[in-house]
C-alpha positions in Angstrom: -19.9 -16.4 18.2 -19.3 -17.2 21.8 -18.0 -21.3 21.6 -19.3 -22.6 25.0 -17.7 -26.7 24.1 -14.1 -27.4 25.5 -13.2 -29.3 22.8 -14.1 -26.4 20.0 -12.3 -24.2 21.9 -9.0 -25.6 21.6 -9.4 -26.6 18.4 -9.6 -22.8 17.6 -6.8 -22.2 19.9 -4.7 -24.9 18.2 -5.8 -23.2 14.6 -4.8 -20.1 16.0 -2.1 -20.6 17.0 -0.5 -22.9 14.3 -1.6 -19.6 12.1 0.1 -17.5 14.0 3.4 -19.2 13.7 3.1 -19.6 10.4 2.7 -15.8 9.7 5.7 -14.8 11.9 7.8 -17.8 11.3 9.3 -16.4 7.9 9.5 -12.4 8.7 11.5 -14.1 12.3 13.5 -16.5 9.6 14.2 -13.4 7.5 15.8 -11.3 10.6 17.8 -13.7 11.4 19.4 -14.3 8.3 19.7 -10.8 7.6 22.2 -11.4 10.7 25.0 -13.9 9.4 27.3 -14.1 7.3 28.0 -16.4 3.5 30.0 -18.7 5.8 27.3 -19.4 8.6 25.1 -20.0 5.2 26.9 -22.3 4.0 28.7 -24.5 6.8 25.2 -24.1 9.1 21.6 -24.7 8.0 20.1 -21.7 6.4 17.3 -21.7 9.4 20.2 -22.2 12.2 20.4 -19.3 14.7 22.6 -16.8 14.0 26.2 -17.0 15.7 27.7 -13.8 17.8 28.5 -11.5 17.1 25.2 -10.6 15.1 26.2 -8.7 12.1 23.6 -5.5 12.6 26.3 -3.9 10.0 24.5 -5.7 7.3 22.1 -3.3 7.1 24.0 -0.3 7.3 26.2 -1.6 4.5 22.8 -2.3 2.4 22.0 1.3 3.2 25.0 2.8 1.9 27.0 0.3 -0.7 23.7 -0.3 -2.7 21.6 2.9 -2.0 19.3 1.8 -0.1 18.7 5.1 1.5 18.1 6.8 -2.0 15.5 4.4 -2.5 14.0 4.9 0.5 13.2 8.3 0.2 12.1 8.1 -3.4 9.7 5.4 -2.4 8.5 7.6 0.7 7.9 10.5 -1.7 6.1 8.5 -4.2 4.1 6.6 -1.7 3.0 9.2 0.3 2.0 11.9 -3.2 0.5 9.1 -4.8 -1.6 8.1 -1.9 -2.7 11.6 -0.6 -3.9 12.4 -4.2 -5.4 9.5 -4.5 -7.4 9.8 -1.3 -8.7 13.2 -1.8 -9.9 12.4 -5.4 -11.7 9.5 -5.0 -13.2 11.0 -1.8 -14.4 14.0 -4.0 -15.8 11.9 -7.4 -17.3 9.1 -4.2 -19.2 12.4 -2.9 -20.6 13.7 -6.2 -21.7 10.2 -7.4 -23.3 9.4 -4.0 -25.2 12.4 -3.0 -25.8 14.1 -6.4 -28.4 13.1 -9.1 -27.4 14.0 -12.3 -27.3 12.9 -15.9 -25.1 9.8 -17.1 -24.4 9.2 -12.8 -24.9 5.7 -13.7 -22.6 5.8 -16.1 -19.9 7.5 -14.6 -20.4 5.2 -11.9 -19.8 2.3 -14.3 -17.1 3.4 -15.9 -14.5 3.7 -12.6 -16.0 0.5 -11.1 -15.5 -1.5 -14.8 -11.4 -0.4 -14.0 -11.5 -2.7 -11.6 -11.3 -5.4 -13.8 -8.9 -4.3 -16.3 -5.7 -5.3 -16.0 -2.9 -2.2 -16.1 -0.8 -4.2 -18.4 -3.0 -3.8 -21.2 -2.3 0.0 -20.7 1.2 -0.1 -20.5 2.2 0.8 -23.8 0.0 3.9 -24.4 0.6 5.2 -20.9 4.4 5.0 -21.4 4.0 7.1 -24.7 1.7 9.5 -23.1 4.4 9.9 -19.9 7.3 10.3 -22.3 5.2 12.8 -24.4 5.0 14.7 -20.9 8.3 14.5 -20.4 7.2 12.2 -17.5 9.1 9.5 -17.3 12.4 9.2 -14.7 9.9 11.6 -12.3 8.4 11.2 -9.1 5.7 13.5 -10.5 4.9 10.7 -13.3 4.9 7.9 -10.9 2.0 9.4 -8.5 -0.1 10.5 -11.0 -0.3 6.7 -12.4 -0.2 5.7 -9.4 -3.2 7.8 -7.9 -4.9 7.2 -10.5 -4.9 3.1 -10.8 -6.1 3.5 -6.9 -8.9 5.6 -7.6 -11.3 2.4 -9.0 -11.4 0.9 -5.6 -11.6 4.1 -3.4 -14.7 5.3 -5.1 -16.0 1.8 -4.7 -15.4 1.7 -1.1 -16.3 5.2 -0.7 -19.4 5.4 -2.9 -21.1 3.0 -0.2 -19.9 5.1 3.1 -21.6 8.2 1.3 -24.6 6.9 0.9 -25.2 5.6 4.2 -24.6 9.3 5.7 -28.1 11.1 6.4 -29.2 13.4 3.8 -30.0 15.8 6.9 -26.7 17.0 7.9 -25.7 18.4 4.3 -28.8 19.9 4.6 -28.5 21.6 7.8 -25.0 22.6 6.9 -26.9 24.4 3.7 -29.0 26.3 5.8 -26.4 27.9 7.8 -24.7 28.9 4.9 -22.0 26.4 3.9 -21.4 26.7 0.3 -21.1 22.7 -1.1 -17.3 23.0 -1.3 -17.8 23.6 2.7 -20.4 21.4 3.0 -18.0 18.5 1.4 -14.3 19.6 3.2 -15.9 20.3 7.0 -18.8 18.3 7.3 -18.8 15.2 5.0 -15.1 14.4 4.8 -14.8 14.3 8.3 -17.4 11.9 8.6 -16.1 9.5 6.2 -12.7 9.3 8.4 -13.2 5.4 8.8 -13.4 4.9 4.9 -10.6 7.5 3.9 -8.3 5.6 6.4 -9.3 2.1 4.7 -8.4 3.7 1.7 -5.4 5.7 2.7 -3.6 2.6 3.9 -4.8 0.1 0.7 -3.2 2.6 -1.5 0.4 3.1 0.8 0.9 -0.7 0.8 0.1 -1.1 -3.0 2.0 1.8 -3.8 4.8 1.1 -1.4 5.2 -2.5 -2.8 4.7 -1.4 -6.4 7.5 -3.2 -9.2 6.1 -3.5 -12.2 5.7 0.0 -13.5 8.0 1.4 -11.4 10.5 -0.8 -13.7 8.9 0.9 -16.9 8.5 4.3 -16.2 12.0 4.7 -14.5 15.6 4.0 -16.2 17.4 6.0 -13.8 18.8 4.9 -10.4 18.6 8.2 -9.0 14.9 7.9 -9.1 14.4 3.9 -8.2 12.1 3.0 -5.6 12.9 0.1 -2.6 11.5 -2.7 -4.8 13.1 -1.8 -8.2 16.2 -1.3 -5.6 15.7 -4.6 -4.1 15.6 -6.6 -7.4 18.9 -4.5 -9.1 21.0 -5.5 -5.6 20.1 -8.7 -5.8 21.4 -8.7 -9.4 23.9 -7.2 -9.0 24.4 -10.4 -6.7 24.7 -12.6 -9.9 28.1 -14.5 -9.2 28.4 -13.9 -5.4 25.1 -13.9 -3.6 26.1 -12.2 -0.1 22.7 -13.5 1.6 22.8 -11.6 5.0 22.9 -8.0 2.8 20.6 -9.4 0.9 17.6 -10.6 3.9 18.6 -7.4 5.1 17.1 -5.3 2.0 14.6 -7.6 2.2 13.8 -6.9 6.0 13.9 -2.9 5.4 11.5 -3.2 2.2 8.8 -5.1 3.9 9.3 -3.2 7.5 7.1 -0.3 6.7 4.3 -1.9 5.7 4.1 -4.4 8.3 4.6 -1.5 11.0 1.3 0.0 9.0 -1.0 -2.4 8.7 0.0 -3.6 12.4 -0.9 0.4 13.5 -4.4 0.3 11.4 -5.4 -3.3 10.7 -8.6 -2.3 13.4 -9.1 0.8 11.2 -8.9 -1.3 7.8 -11.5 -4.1 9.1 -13.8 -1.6 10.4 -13.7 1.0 7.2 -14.3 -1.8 4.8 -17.9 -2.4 6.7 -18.6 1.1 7.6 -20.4 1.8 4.6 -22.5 -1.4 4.7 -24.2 -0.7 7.4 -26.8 2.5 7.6 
């Protein structure tokens, strides 16, 4: 809405902008601390500026000393498997729920959107059994498959919606030149539902990427540690002698990607959540 009074328009200014700082106050706070050293911790104010020469070496000796780049790459490897997987099947079961009539739809339907409000903790147990059974467990491979399949709930639920609002008549002019429904789904309708897969694409990376708790359970192994299992064992490692700066900067290089992200597709994210509202 277009706010025509003075007054209401700075007071939404003032909001703004008193938001604003309050969002980048603590990831500016974080950089600089990731800067100094235990002694400008402890003989300045923990929110003083950082004194020169700024220690950028903090974050190289995160990298290598506590493994940071291991982690890195296993997160990157499960983030991006989990999430692509997870994509591509909740496009595929969103499709055949939307635009097919069949018997027990409904119930299907039902079944994933009831996941939703389960917690995963009540599944722990079994699951860990079943991965160990597998011979799952300390493998990326185990990781994204639980991981694809605790997003799929909310991607056919997003999804679902987007489908529906499509017009039956492009399927069906696809049919009539010959696309088989495989064809009909991978070059026609997929496509189409770009806005939604990117929603979902990037809901899934940062709740993959940011995953703990069963990364903890289902991995025992450094080796195969992701950054925030990797962030919690450095900072425990930390018990008797807390070097903060190291520690800000694991912090920084954790919550970097996803920031850089959601910064890139926030318009994408906003607009794919309401793209399926609207026919």
């Amino acid at each position: 809405m277009t706010i025509k009074n003075p007054l209401a328009k700075l007071l939404v200014w003032i909001i703004l902008a008193i938001w604003t700082v309050a969002v980048i106050y603590p990831l500016l706070w974080t950089l600089l601390d990731a800067l100094k050293n235990n002694e400008q911790f402890f003989l300045n104010a923990p929110w003083a500026l950082p004194k020169f020469p700024l220690l950028w070496s903090n974050f190289s000796y995160v990298w290598s000393k506590y493994n940071f780049g291991t982690y890195f790459m296993n997160s990157i490897i499960v983030t991006v498997g989990s999430t692509l997987l997870g994509m591509i099947l909740s496009a595929m079961t969103a499709y055949i729920l939307a635009r097919y009539e069949f018997r027990g739809n409904k119930i299907l339907y039902t079944i994933y959107i009831s996941a939703l409000m389960i917690p995963f903790a009540l599944a722990l147990i079994p699951l860990f059994f079943l991965l160990n059974d597998l011979h799952l467990i300390n493998t990326w491979l185990g990781l994204i498959l639980v991981y694809a399949a605790l997003n799929l709930p909310f991607g056919i639920f997003l999804l679902i919606g987007f489908y529906k609002s499509l017009p039956k008549e492009i399927e069906e002019a696809a049919i009539i030149d010959g696309t088989s429904h495989y064809g009909t789904f991978f070059r026609v309708m997929l496509p189409l539902s770009q806005p939604g897969l990117i929603t979902v694409m990037i809901t899934n990376m940062l709740n993959n990427w940011n995953e703990y708790f069963l990364g903890v359970v289902l991995t025992n192994e450094p080796t195969k540690y992701t950054l925030p299992i990797g962030l919690a064992v450095m900072q425990a490692e930390m018990q008797y002698r807390v070097e903060w700066g190291p520690l800000f900067a694991g912090l920084l290089i954790t919550t970097l990607p996803t920031l850089i992200v959601y910064m890139i597709y926030q318009r994408q994210i906003a607009s794919g959540i309401t793209a399926g509202a609207v026919k």
